[in-house]
N, C-alpha and C positions, 0 to 999 in steps of 0.2 A: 319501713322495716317490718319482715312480718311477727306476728305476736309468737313467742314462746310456748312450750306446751311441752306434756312428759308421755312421752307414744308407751304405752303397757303391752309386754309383749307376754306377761305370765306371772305365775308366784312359786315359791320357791319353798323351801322348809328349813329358813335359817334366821336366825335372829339379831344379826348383826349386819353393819353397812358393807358392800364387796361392790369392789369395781371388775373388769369384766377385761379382757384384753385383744377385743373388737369391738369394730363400731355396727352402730343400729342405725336406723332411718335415718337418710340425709348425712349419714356422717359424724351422728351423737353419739359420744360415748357410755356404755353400756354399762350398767348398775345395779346394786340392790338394795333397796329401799325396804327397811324392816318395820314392821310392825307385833310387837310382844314375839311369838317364836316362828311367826314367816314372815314375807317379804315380798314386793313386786318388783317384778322386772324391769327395768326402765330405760330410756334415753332422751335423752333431750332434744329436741329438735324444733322448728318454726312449726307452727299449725297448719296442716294440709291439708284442705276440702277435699278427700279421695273420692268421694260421689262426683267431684266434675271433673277429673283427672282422665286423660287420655290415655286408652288402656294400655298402649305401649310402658307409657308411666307408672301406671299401676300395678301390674308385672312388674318390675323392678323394684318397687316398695314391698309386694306381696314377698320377692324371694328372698330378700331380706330379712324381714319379718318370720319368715319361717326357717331361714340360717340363724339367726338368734337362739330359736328356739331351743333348735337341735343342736346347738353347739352348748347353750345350757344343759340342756338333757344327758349332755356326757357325766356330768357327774351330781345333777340334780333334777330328783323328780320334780314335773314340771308343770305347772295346768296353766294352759294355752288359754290366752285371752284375747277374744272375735278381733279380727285383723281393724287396723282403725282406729283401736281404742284411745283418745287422748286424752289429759286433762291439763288444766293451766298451771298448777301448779304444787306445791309440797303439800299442804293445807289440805287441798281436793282429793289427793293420792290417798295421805293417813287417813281422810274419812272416809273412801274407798274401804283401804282392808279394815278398817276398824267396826264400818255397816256390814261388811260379806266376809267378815274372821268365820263365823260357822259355816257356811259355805263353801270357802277357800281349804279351811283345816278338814273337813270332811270330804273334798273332793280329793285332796291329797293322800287323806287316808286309802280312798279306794280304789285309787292306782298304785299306789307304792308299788314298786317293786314290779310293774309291767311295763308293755311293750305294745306300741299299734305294728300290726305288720299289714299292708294292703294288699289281695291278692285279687289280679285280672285273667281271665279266662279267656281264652280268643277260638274261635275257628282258627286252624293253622291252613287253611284249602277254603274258605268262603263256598266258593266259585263247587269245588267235588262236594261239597255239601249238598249246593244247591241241584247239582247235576243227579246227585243222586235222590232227592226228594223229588224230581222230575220222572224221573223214572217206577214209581211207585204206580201201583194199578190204576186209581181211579185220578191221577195226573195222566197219565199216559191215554187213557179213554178221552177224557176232555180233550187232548191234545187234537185226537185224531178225529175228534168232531169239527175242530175249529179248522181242520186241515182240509175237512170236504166242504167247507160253503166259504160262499164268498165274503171278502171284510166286510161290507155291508152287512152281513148275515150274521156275523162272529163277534163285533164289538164288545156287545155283554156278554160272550162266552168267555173273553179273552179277561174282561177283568174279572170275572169270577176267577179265572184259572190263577193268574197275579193275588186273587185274595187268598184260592186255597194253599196257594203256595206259601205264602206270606203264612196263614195260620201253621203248617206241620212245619218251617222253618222256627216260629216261636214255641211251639210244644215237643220240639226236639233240644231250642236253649234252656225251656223252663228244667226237663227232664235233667238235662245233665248240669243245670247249676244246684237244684235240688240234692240232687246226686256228690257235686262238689263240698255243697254247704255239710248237709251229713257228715262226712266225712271230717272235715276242717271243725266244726263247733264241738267236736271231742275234746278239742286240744284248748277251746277258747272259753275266756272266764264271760265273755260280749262277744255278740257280733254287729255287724251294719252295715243292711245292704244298701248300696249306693246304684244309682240311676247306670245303667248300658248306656253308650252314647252314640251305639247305629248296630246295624244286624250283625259286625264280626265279633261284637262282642257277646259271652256267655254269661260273664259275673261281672261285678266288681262289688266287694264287700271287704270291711275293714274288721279284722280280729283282733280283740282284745287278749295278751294271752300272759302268762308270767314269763320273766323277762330269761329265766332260766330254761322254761323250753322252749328256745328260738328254735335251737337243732331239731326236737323231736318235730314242730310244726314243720319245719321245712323239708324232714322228711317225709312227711304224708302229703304235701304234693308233692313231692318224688315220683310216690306211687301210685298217687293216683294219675303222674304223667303219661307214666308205665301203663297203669290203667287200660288209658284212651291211645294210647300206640300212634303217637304222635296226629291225631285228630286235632286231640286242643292244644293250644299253645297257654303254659302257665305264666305268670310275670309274679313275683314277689319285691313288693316296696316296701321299705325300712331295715332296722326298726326305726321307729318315731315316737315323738309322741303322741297323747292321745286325741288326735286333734278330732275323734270323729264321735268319743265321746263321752267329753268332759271339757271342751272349749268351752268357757264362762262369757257373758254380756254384762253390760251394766244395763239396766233398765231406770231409764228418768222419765214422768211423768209431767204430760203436760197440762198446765197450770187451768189452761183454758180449757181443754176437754175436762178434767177432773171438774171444776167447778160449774160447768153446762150442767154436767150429768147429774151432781148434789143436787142442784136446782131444780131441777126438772123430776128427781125422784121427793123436792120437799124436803131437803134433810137440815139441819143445822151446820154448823160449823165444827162440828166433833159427828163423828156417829159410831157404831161397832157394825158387826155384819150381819148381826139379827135385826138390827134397826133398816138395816138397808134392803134387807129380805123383807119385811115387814111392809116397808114403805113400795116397796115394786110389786108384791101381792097385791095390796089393795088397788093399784093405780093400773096393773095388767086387767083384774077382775071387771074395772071400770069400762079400762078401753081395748076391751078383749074385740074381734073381729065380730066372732058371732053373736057380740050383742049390737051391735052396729051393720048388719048385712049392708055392702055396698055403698059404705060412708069409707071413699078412699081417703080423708083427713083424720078419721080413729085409725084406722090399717094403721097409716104412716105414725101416728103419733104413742099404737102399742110399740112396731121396730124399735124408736128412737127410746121408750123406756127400757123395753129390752137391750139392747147397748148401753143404754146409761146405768143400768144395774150389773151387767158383765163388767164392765170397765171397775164401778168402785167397788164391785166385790175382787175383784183380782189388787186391785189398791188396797183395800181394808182386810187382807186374808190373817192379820194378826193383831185379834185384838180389838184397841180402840182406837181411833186412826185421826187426823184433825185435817181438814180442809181450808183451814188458813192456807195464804198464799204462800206465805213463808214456809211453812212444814211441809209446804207438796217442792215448793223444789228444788228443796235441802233434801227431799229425799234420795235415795239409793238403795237401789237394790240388784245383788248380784245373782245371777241364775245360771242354770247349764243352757246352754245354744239349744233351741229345739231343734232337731234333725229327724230325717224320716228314716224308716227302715232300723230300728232296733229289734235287738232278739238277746 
């Protein structure tokens, strides 16, 4: 039978127990688990290893997972917790919000009362895009170079010409997502831009905006539809939540790396982070490169203190921190998802 566990889909800003009237992963039903004046999201479900999970499978947990959300989100602000999240049980949960209450109550602060709206920018013609970047003077010359010699002759004129094309097709997307973003960040309290996922695409960027001016945002791509006279093609997705940015992790540290690195920086079994700065000064000073010219066993062995000093300075950021096995991992800590493309 498989082991039990409480899938975290988010937290909430209530202070009492609420049950929920659909189901979450697997078929659990959906809850609120309080802790003093909020609460996590929850459902009960067996433990799923989703890192081995067949993605057909994992798709159908992900849309899940993010139906939850948004059907909370209808009447509570909500902050998304990194898809996956489980723990074993009641115990693990309330030491969750009870470690990341300032975190959870300060990230709920900062969205209160917004909205993610996602907006995608398309070439609506690829293809008259591309036909008409072809047509530009110094394409057109290339063209008719590669027209009078033979392929033998032409190969590298031909991927030259495939590169310049490639470059005024990317400094005609930059121009008018540029052009977009301008526009849209008027209206936005964040933005984020998110990765294109092949040439037809212009944008994709996630705004941040208050929940009341859904209309006004929507009408400025209106105009800026209007703008582009049917070149770009606009998509707007949500509202949502704020999944792009304010999704939470838990962060647990492991026992064996934390304890390598103590070791190896010479520290006790408590330190602070002056003691650990302290201790990697002297030890870098020692086995710094340029005092060892081509001793690859100092190189390798400055790397591994630098990593051993990034690691427990990111473990020790408050305070006085203890390296016993037991306090490293009892610990928790909850953060926001790093993600790229903030503004």
């Amino acid at each position: 039978m498989s082991e039990k566990g409480n899938y975290i889909y988010g937290f909430i800003n209530i202070s009492e127990e609420k049950k929920f009237d659909y189901a979450g992963i697997d078929g659990g039903e959906v809850c609120a688990v309080p802790y003093q004046d909020i609460a996590a999201v929850v459902s009960e479900s067996p433990l799923i290893q989703f890192n081995s999970m067949p993605k057909e499978a994992l798709l159908l947990h992900l849309a899940v997972y993010q139906a939850v959300i948004e059907r909370v989100m209808r009447n509570h602000c909500i902050i998304p917790m990194k898809f996956g999240t489980a723990v074993r049980d009641k115990e693990e949960l309330l030491r969750i919000l009870e470690k990341g209450y300032d975190q959870i109550k300060t990230s709920i602060m900062d969205v209160g009362g917004k909205i993610e709206l996602d907006v995608v920018a398309m070439w609506s013609n690829l293809d008259a895009v591309l036909k008409a970047i072809g047509e530009e003077k110094e394409i057109s010359k290339l063209k008719e170079d590669i027209a009078s010699k033979s392929p033998d002759e032409n190969l590298e004129a031909r991927l030259d010409l495939g590169k310049m094309v490639k470059a005024l097709l990317d400094k005609k997307r930059d121009e008018h997502a540029s052009d977009i973003m301008g526009v849209l960040k008027e209206e936005a309290n964040a933005c984020r831009i998110h990765d294109v996922m092949d040439d037809s695409m212009i944008m994709n960027a996630a705004f941040l905006i208050d929940k009341n001016n859904e209309g006004i945002f929507g009408d400025k791509v209106d105009r800026l539809d209007e703008r582009y006279e049917g070149e770009v093609n606009f998509r707007i997705v949500g509202p949502l939540p704020p999944y792009s940015f304010c999704t939470l992790e838990i962060k647990k540290d492991d026992f064996s790396d934390i304890n390598g690195a103590r070791e190896l920086l010479g520290l006790g079994e408590e330190s602070t982070a002056m003691e650990i700065k302290e201790a990697y000064r002297g030890l870098s000073k020692k086995f710094h490169p340029d005092k060892h010219p081509g001793d690859m066993e100092a190189q390798k062995r400055f790397e591994n203190i630098t990593k051993a000093y990034m690691l427990l300075s990111d473990y020790c950021e408050d305070g006085r921190c203890s390296f016993r096995e037991k306090d490293v991992r009892e610990r928790i800590v909850i953060k926001p998802l790093v993600q790229q493309g903030a503004h």
